[in-house]
N, C-alpha and C positions, 0 to 999 in steps of 0.2 A: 493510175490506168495507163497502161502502155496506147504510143502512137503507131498506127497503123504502118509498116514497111513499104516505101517507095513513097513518101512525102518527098517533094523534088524540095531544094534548094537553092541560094547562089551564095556562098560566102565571098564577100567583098569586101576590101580595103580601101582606106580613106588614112593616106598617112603614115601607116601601121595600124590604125585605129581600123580591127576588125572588124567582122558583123556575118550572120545568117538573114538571108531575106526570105520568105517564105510569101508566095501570092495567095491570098487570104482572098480573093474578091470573089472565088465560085466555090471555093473550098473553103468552108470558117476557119479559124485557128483551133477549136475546140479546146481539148488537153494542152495541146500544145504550147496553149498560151499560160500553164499553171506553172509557177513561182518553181518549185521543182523539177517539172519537165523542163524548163529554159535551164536552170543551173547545172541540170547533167549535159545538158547537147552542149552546152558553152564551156564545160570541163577542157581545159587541156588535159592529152596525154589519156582519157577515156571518154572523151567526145568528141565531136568536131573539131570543137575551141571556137570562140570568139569573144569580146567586149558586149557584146550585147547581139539580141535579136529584135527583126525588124519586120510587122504582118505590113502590107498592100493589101488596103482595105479599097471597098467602095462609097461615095461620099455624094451627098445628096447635092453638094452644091460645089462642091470642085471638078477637077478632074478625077481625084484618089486623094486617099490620106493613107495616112502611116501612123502605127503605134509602135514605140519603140519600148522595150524593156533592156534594163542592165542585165549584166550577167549573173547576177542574184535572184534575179526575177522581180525586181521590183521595177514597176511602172516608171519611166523618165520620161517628164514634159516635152523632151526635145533630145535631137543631138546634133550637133553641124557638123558632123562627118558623115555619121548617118543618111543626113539630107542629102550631099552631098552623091553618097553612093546612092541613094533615091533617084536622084533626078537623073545619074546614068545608067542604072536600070530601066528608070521608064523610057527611056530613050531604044536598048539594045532591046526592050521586049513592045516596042511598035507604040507602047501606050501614049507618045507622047510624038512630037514634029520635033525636026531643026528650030524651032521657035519658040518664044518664053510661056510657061505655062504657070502654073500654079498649082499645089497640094494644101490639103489640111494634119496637122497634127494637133496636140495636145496642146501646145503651145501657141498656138493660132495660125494663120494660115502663111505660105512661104510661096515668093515669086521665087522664079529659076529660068535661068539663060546657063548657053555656054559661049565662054569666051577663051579666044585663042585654043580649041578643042577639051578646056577645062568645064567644070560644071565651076557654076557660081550660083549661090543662094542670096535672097534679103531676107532679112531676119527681122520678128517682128520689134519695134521699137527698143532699147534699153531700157532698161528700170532701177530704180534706188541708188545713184552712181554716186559712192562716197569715196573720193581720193583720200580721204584716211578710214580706216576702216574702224580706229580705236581699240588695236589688241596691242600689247608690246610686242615691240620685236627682239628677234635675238642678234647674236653677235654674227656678220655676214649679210644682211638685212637691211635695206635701207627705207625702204617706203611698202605701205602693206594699203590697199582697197580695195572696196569691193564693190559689183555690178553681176544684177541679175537679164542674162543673155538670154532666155528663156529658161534657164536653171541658175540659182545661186552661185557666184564665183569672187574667191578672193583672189587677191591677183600683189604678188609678193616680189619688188622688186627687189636682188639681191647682187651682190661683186660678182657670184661666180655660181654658174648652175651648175657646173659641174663638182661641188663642193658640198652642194645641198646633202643633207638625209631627208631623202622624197617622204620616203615610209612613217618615219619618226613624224617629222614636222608636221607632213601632210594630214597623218593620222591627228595629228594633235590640234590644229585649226581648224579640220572639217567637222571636229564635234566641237569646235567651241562654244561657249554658252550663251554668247552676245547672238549666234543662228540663230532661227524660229526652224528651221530646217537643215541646217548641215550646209554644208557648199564644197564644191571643187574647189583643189586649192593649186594656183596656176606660180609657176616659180619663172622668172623672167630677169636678163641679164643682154649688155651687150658685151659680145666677146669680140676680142683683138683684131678679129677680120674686121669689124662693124657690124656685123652683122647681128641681128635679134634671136637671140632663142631661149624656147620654152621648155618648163618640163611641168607634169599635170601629175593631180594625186586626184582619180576621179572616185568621187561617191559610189555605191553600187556595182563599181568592180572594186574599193576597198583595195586602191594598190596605184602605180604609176602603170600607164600605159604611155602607149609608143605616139599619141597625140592626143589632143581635144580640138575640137572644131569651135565650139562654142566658151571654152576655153582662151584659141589663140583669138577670136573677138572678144573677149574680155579684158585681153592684155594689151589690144592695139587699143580700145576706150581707154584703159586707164592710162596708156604711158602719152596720149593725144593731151587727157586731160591734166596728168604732169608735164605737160610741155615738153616731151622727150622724143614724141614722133609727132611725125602732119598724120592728115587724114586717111594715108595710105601707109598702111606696116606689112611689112611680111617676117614671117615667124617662122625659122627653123625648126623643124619638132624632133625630137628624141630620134624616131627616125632616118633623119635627116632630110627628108621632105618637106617643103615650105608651103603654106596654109598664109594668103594672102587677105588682110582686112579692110575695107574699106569702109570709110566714114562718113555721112552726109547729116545735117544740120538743116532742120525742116521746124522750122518753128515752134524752136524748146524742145523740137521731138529729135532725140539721137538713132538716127537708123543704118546699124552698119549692114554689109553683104561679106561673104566669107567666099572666099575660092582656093579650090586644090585638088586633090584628086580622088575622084570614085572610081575604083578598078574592078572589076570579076574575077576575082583570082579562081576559081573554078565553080562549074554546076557539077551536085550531088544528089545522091537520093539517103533517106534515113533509114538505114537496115532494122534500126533497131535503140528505142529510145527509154 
């Protein structure tokens, strides 16, 4: 079933890490929310394009929540770039103050401040953090684990990101057997500047994209818990845009916060879906 002509939009950037945000809270998602309507609007080159879409829902006991889908249309518990460009949405469309609020997603719920005029998220606790993950590695490859950031992620310390086969490897870890579910699989290297960067093979877009939010928190856990950074990393992303992780240590409980950039790269309306 086709969507109605003049659903507003905002597609927004987090990174590179795209997105359609659509305000669900007077208007429902209806079709829009179905597994095919998301994967034609998110087409490049005969849709919009983006990494996923994003409803602003209303929420009985937040301010708003948010449902994210990939660009497949499959449901995702979370995204930290997503939130990200969330919480400076709620900001440009009045929903929210200069001051820390809170939303609900899938994933549980997300405090949010802006710092130094960036948005920052806290994310809900880590979970399953195994600095070996127990798959082999290949040649290039030095340490491979894994931690669930709100979605599954293995996190593949390597010589050289720029060396990696994203596609190959990527594709070939994120269905590995040892999952219950698949995982993003995050490729992480320090290059000759010092500096940290990442490259992502995310699930549900089925390919690398230009960041992961919840991703470069998976890589600042595990290279903390290899003894390779402190509690603060920042992560260069495919992009070139850096996605800043922070660490805090709360009794057995690992809770990091992610900052970087949520942008409006333009409002549209859908002609035709």
């Amino acid at each position: 079933m086709s969507i109605p002509a003049g659903r507003r939009f905002w597609k927004m950037s987090g990174s590179g890490n795209d997105f359609l945000f659509f305000d669900a809270r007077e208007e429902p998602a209806g079709h829009l929310a179905d597994a095919a309507t998301i994967d034609r609007v998110c087409a490049r080159g005969t849709g919009v394009g983006a990494d996923g879409v994003v409803f602003i829902q209303v929420d009985a006991k937040e301010q708003f929540r948010i449902r994210y889908f990939n660009r497949d249309g499959s449901l995702g518990e979370l995204c930290g770039n997503a939130s990200l460009c969330t919480a400076r949405l709620a900001r440009e469309l009045g929903m929210v103050g200069d001051g820390a609020f809170r939303f609900a997603t899938d994933a549980g719920v997300i405090a949010a401040r802006f710092v130094g005029g960036q948005p920052e998220i806290e994310l809900q606790p880590a979970q399953g953090l195994r600095p070996d993950a127990g798959i082999a590695l290949e040649i290039g490859e030095v340490r491979m684990g894994f931690v669930n950031t709100g979605v599954p992620h293995l996190v593949v310390f390597v010589e050289d990101t720029e060396s990696v086969d994203v596609i190959r490897r990527g594709r070939m870890l994120r269905h590995h057997a040892s999952l219950e579910a698949g995982a993003n699989v995050n490729f992480v290297a320090k290059a000759a500047d010092g500096h940290w960067r990442m490259r992502t093979y995310e699930r549900g877009v089925e390919g690398e994209t230009l960041a992961c939010g919840t991703g470069a928190v998976a890589c600042g856990l595990m290279l903390e818990s290899w003894g390779l950074s402190g509690t603060e990393t920042a992560l260069e992303t495919r992009s070139g845009r850096t996605l800043t992780v922070t660490i805090r240590h709360d009794a057995g409980a690992i809770k990091p916060s992610l900052r970087g950039e949520g942008r409006v790269v333009f409002v549209g309306e859908l002609a035709e879906v």
